[in-house]
C-alpha positions as CSV (number, residue, x, y, z in Angstrom):
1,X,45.8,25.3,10.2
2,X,45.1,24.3,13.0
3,X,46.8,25.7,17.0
4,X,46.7,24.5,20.3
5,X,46.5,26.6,23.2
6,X,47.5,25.6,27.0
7,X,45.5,26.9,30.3
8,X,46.8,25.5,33.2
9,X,44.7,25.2,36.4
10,X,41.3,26.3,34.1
11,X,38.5,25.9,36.4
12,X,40.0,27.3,39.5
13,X,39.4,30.9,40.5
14,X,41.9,31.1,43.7
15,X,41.3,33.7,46.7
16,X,45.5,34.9,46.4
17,X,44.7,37.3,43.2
18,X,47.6,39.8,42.8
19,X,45.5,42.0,40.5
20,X,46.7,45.1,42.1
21,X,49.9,44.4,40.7
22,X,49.2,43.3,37.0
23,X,50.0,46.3,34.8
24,X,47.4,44.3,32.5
25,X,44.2,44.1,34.9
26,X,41.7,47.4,34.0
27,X,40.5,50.2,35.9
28,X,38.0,49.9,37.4
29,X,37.4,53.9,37.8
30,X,37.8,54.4,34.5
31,X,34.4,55.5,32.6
32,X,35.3,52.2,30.4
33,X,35.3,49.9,33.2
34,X,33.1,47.1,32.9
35,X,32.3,48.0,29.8
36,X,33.0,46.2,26.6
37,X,32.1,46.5,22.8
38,X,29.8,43.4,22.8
39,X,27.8,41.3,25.3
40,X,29.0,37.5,25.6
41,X,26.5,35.4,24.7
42,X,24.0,33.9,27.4
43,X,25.1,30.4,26.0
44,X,28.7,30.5,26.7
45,X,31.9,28.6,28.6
46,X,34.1,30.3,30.7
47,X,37.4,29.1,32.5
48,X,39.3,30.7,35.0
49,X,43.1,30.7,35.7
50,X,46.5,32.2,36.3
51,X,45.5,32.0,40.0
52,X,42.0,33.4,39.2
53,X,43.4,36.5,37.5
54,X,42.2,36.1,34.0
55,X,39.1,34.6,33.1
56,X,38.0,33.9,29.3
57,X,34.6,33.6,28.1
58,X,33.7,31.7,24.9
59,X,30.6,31.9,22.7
60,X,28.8,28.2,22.4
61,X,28.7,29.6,18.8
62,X,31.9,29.2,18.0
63,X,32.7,25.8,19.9
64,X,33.1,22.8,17.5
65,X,33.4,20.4,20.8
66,X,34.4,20.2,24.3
67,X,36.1,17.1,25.2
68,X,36.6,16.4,29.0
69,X,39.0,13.9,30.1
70,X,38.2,13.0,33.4
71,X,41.6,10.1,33.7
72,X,43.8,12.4,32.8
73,X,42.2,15.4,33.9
74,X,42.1,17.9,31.0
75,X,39.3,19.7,28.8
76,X,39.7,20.4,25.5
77,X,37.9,22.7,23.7
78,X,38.1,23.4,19.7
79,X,36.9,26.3,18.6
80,X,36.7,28.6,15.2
81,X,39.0,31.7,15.9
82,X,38.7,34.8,13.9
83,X,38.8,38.4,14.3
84,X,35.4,40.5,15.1
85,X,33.9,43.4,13.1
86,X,34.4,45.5,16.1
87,X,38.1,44.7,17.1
88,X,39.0,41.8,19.4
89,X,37.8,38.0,18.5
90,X,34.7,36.8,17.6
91,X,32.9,35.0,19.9
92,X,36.1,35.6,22.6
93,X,36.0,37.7,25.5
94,X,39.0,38.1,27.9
95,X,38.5,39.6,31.6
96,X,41.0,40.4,34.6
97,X,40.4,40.4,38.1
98,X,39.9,43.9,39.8
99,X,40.3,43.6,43.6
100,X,39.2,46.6,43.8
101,X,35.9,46.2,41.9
102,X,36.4,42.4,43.5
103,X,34.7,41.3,40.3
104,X,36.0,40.7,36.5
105,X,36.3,43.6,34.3
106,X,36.2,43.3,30.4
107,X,40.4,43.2,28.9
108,X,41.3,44.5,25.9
109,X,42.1,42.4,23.2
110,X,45.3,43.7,21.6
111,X,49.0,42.8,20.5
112,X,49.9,44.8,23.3
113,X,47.6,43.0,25.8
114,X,49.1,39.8,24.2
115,X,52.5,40.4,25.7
116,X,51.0,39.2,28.5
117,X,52.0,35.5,29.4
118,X,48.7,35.0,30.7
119,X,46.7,36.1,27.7
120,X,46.2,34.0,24.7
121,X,48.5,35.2,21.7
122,X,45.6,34.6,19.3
123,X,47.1,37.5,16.4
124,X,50.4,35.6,16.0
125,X,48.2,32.7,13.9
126,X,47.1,32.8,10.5
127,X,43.5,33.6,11.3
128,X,40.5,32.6,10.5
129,X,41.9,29.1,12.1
130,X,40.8,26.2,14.2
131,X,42.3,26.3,17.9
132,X,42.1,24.1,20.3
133,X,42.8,25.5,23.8
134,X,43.5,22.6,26.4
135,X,43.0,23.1,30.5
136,X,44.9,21.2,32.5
137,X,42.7,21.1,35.7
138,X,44.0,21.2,38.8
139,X,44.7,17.6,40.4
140,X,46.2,19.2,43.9
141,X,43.1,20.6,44.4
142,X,40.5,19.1,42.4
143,X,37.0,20.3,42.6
144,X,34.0,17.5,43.1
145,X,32.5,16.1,39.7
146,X,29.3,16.7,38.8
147,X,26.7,13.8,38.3
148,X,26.8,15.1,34.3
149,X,30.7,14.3,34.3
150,X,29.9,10.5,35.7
151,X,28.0,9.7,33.8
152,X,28.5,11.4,30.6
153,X,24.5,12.3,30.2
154,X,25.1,15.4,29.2
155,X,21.1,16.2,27.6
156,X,20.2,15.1,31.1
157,X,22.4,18.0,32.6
158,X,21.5,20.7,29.9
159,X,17.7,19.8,30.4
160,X,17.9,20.5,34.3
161,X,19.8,24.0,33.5
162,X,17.9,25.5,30.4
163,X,14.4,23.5,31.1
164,X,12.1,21.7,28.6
165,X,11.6,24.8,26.6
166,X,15.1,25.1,25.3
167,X,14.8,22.1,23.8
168,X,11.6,22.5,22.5
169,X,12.6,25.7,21.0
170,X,15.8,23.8,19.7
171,X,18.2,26.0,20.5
172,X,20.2,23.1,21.9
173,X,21.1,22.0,18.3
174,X,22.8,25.7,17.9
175,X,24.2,25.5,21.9
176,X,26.3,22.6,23.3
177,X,23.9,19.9,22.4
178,X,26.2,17.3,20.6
179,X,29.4,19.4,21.5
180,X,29.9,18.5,24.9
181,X,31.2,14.7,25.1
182,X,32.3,12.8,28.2
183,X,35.4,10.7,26.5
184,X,35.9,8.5,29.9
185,X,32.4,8.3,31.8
186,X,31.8,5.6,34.8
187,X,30.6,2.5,32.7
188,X,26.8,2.4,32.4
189,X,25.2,0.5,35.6
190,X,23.4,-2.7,34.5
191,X,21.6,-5.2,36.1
192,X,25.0,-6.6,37.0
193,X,25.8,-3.9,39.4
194,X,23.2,-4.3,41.1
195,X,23.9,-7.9,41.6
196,X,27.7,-7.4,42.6
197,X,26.0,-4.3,45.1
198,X,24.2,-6.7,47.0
199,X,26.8,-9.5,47.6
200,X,28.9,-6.7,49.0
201,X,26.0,-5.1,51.0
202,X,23.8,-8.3,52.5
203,X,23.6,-9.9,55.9
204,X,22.8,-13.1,54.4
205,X,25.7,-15.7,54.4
206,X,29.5,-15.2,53.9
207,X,30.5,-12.8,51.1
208,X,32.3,-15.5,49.5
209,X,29.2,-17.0,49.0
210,X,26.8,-14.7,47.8
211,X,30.4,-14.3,44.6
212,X,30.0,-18.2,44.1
213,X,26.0,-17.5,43.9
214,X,26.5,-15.0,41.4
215,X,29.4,-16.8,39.4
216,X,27.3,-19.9,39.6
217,X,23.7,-19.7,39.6
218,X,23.0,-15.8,38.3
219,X,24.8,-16.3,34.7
220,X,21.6,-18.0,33.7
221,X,19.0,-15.6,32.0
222,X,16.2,-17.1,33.8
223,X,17.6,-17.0,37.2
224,X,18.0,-13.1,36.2
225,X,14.2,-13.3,35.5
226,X,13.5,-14.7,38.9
227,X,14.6,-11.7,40.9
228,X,11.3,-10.5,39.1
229,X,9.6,-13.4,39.3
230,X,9.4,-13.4,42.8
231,X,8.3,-10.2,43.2
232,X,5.3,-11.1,40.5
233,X,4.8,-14.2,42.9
234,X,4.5,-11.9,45.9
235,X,7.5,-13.5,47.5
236,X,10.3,-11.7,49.3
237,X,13.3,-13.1,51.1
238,X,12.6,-16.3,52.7
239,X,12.2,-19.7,51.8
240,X,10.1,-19.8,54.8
241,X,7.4,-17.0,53.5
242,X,4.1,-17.7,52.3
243,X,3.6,-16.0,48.2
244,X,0.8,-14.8,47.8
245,X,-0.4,-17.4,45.0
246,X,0.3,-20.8,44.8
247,X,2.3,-22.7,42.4
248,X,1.0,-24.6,39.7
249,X,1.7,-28.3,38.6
250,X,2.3,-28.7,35.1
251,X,-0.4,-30.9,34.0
252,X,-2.7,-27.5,34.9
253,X,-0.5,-25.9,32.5
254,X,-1.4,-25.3,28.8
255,X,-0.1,-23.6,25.4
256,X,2.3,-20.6,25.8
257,X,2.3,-20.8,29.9
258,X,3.5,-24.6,29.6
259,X,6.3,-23.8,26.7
260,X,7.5,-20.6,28.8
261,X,9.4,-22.7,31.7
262,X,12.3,-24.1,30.7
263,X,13.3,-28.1,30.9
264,X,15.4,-27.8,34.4
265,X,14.3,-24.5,35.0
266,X,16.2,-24.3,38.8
267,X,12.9,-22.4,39.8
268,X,10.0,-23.8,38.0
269,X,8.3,-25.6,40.9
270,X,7.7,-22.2,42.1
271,X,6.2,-20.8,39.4
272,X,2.6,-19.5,39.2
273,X,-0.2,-18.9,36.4
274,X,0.7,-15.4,36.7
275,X,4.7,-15.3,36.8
276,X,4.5,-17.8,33.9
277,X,2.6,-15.6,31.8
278,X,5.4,-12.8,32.3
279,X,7.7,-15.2,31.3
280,X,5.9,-16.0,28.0
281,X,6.2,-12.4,27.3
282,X,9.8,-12.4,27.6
283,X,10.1,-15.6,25.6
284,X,8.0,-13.9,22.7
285,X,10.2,-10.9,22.9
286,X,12.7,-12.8,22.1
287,X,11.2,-14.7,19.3
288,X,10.7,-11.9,17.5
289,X,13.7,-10.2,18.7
290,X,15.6,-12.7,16.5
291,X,13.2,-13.0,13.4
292,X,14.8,-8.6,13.3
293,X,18.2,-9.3,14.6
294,X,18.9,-13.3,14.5
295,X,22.5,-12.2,15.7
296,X,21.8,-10.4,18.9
297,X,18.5,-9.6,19.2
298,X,18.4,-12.1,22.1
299,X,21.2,-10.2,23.4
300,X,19.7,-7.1,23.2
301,X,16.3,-8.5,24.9
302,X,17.9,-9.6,27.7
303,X,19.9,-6.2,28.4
304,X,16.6,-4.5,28.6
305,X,14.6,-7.1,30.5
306,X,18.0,-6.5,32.9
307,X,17.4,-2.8,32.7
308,X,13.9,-2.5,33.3
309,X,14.3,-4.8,36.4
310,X,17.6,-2.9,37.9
311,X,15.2,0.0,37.7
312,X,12.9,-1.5,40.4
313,X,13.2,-0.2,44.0
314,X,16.4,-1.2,45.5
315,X,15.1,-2.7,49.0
316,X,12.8,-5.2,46.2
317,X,15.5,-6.4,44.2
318,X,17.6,-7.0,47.4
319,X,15.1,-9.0,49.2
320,X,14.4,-10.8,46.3
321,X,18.0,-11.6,46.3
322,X,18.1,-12.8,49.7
323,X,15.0,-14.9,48.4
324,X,16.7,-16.6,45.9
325,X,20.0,-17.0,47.6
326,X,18.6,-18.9,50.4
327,X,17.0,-21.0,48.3
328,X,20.4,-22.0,46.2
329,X,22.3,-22.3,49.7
330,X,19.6,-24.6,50.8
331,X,20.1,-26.7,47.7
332,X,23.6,-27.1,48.1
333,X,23.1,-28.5,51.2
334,X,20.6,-31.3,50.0
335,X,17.8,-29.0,51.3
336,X,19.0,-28.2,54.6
337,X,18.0,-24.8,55.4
């Protein structure tokens, strides 16, 4: 069988707590008082609500998966529920707010306790069970997302707070590792964000433009290749700027540097012994991309080659932009600059 249980407003711990009043919240002069009859687990969730009042605390142990849902704003978590050798719940731990002790204090897990609204009615269910308790986060005053929640890399986020050890040791298999998923990320940047970045970011030409460049010219592989082309070349931004190393003719060209430029290639006159052998690279990457994968190993070739260039610095890939830009511009206008 499987419950569901609600918390509103989970992650928000809110400075109006009306502790003093709950006939629920503990003592904190009793001798009891902070105390409790097991320590939570260092690997552990906790989410706070009821205006910051109550505060549960859940074992990674027992965690089957944690779903966040950034659209709609809610976090699910399922969990295994059952009851502990010492009283309470396995793997649960429920705390109230003392504003006296202006910290959280351990809570009794009881049918009694459980007449409380705000504390989860765990002994009415036919336990050991499957729960799922759902928080409804707060969209009136929602708190900034981490990078981690953007982008859905959770390993990235659990390596930055346990260290390389942890995994090493492979305790992430036994914490959240594979429990915690993302269900709506921010779609995965590719090289065509950069592209769509830099029509709305340059100085050169009318916005309009730079779309129609990218629409027009930048669907073609190779014109993807010759942002880093350029670069290879030692060129930049202008049509007017010197590379580094001259182009070749073709009758200098031989074997795999001849066959790597394309029939029409838009930029093959500017091509050089050197930027033609990286494209013979990507052209036998992609031979033998298809001999595995006839189907989309081209595909799948050109998505890294896109990658691995996005990844180059910034200021680079826009210049190189501007670069090629200028050049198609120019073109249009029957080589008026």
């Amino acid at each position: 069988m499987e419950q569901t249980q609600h918390t509103d407003d989970a992650p928000y711990q809110s400075e109006d707590h009306t502790s003093n009043a709950d006939p629920y919240a503990p003592d904190p002069t009793s001798s009891q008082a902070g105390k409790s009859d097991r320590i939570a687990s260092a690997n552990r969730l906790s989410a706070a609500y009821a205006a910051g009042t109550r505060r549960m605390v859940i074992d990674a142990e027992i965690v089957d998966s944690l779903k966040v849902y950034r659209a709609e704003a809610r976090i699910e978590v399922c969990m295994n529920v059952e009851r502990g050798e010492m009283g309470g719940y396995k793997g649960i731990m429920m705390e109230a707010y003392s504003e006296t002790a202006a910290s959280y204090l351990p809570l009794e897990m009881s049918e009694a306790t459980e007449t409380d609204p705000t504390v989860p009615s765990f002994s009415k269910a036919t336990l050991p069970t499957k729960m799922t308790l759902v928080a409804n986060l707060d969209r009136q005053r929602p708190l900034s997302e981490p990078r981690w929640v953007k982008t859905g890399d959770v390993q990235e986020w659990l390596k930055s707070m346990f260290g390389r050890m942890f995994w090493v040791a492979g305790d992430a298999a036994e914490g959240w590792e594979k429990k915690i998923q993302v269900v709506d990320p921010d779609p995965a940047p590719t090289i065509w964000t950069v592209l769509e970045t830099w029509a709305q970011n340059s100085n050169i030409g009318q916005q309009s433009e730079r779309q129609r460049f990218l629409r027009t010219h930048m669907t073609e592989t190779d014109n993807i290749l010759e942002i880093l082309l350029r670069l290879v070349r030692g060129e930049r931004s202008g049509t007017g700027f010197q590379q580094a190393t001259p182009a070749v003719a073709s009758p200098n060209l031989a074997g795999p540097l001849l066959t790597a430029l394309s029939p029409g290639a838009a930029h093959g006159a500017q091509q050089t012994h050197v930027s033609l052998a990286v494209l013979a690279i990507f052209r036998l990457a992609v031979e033998y991309a298809k001999r595995v994968a006839p189907e989309n190993g081209k595909n799948e070739v050109e998505e890294r080659v896109g990658e691995i260039i996005r990844s180059l610095p910034s200021h680079l890939l826009y210049k190189s932009l501007d670069g090629i830009f200028k050049e198609w511009k120019a073109d249009k206008k029957g080589g008026k600059a």
